[in-house]
C-alpha positions, -999 to +999 in steps of 0.1 A: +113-205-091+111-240-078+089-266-096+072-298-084+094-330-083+075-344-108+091-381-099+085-373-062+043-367-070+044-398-091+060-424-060+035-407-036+004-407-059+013-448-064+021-450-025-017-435-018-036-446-046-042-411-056-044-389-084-037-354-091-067-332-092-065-311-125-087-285-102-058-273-077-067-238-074-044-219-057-022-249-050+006-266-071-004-299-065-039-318-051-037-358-047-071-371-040-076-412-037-091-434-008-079-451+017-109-477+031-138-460+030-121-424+037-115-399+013-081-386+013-067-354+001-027-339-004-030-303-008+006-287-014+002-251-021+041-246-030+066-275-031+095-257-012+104-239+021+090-226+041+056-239+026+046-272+040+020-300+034-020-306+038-037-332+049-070-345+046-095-376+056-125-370+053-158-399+054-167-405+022-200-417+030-232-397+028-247-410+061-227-387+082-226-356+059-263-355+059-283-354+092-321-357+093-312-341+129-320-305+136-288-287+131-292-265+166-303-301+184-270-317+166-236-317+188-207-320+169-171-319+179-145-297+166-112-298+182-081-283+174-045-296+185-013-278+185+021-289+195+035-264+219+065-238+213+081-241+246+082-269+264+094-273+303+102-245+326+099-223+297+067-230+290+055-214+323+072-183+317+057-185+282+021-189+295+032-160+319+040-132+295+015-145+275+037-155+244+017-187+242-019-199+251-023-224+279-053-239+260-084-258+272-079-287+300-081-319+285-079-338+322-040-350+311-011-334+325+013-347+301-009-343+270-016-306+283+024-296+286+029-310+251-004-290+233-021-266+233-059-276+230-092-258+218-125-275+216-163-262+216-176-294+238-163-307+270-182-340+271-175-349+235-138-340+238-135-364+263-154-392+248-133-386+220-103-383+238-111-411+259-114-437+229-088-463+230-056-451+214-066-418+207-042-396+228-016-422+221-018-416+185-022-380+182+013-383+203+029-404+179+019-380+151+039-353+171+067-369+174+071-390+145+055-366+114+057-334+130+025-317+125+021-281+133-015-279+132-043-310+134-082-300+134-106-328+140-143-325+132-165-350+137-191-341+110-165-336+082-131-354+093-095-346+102-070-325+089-037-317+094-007-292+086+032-308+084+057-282+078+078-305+058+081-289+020+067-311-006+097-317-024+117-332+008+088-353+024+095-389+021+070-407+011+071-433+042+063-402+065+032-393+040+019-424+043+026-431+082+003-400+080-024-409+065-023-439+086-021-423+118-049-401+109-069-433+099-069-446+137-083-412+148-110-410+116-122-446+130-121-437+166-142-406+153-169-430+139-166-452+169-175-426+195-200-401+170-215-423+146-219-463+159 
């Protein structure tokens, strides 16, 4: 059996300002810290392949967990982002034999042959979406950590699956991350909460 890179959790848990959370569960390994005033989680449930890693930001102030709002008057957005398998030609004939959802328009050609998006509100998808630097960013987070799965919610935050195993992520990519889903968190804010 493959352990935890004990000297690998220690660099990252310096590099985030976390700690390990003696309560993992299921999991080998949870880092929780902050970054600003976002809560942060690590979640690696095995450190080797083909298990990958978790991600969370979540607001760590009580203002926007607790609404004096009626919860049925309440909108809230939850969108859920996922590069796609075939890209190209391919992905026609993959949407065709329907080996792969087309998704839910998001009024971006590009964006739309690159994901595959689900959301449960048009309007707040596109204010979201229309924030400065969001698309941009979510983009960059495709390309550059590889995600395989990114879930934004507007009441409780963003996270986000990276197939990379635990004990071969770098810790640069971790914490280009967590920075990347920073820029979405405070667009999130922007547009839902100021």
């Amino acid at each position: 059996m493959i352990s935890l890179n004990k000297t690998k959790v220690q660099v990252i848990s310096e590099a985030l300002g976390a700690k390990p959370d003696k309560n993992a569960g299921f999991n080998d390994l949870v880092l929780k810290g902050k970054r600003g005033e976002y809560d942060i989680t690590l979640t690696v449930f095995k450190p080797f392949f083909p298990f990958g890693v978790g991600y969370m930001i979540s607001f760590g102030n009580e203002e926007n967990q607790e609404s004096d709002v009626d919860s049925d008057t309440s909108q809230s957005l939850k969108l859920t982002v996922t590069p796609r398998f075939a890209k190209g030609l391919m992905s026609i004939f993959g949407r065709l034999f329907l080996f792969e959802s087309k998704g839910l328009p998001v009024q971006d050609g590009k964006f739309e042959s690159r994901f595959i998006t689900t959301y449960n509100e048009k309007e707040l998808m596109q204010a979201y979406f229309n924030a400065p630097g969001v698309k941009k960013t979510i983009w960059d987070l495709s390309m550059k950590q590889e995600f395989n799965e990114l879930v934004i919610n507007s009441e409780m935050g963003i996270y986000l699956y990276q197939p990379q195993s635990f004990n071969y992520l770098a810790v640069e990519k971790c914490e280009q991350t967590f920075d990347a889903m920073q820029i979405l968190c405070d667009s999130l804010q922007e547009v839902f909460y100021e």
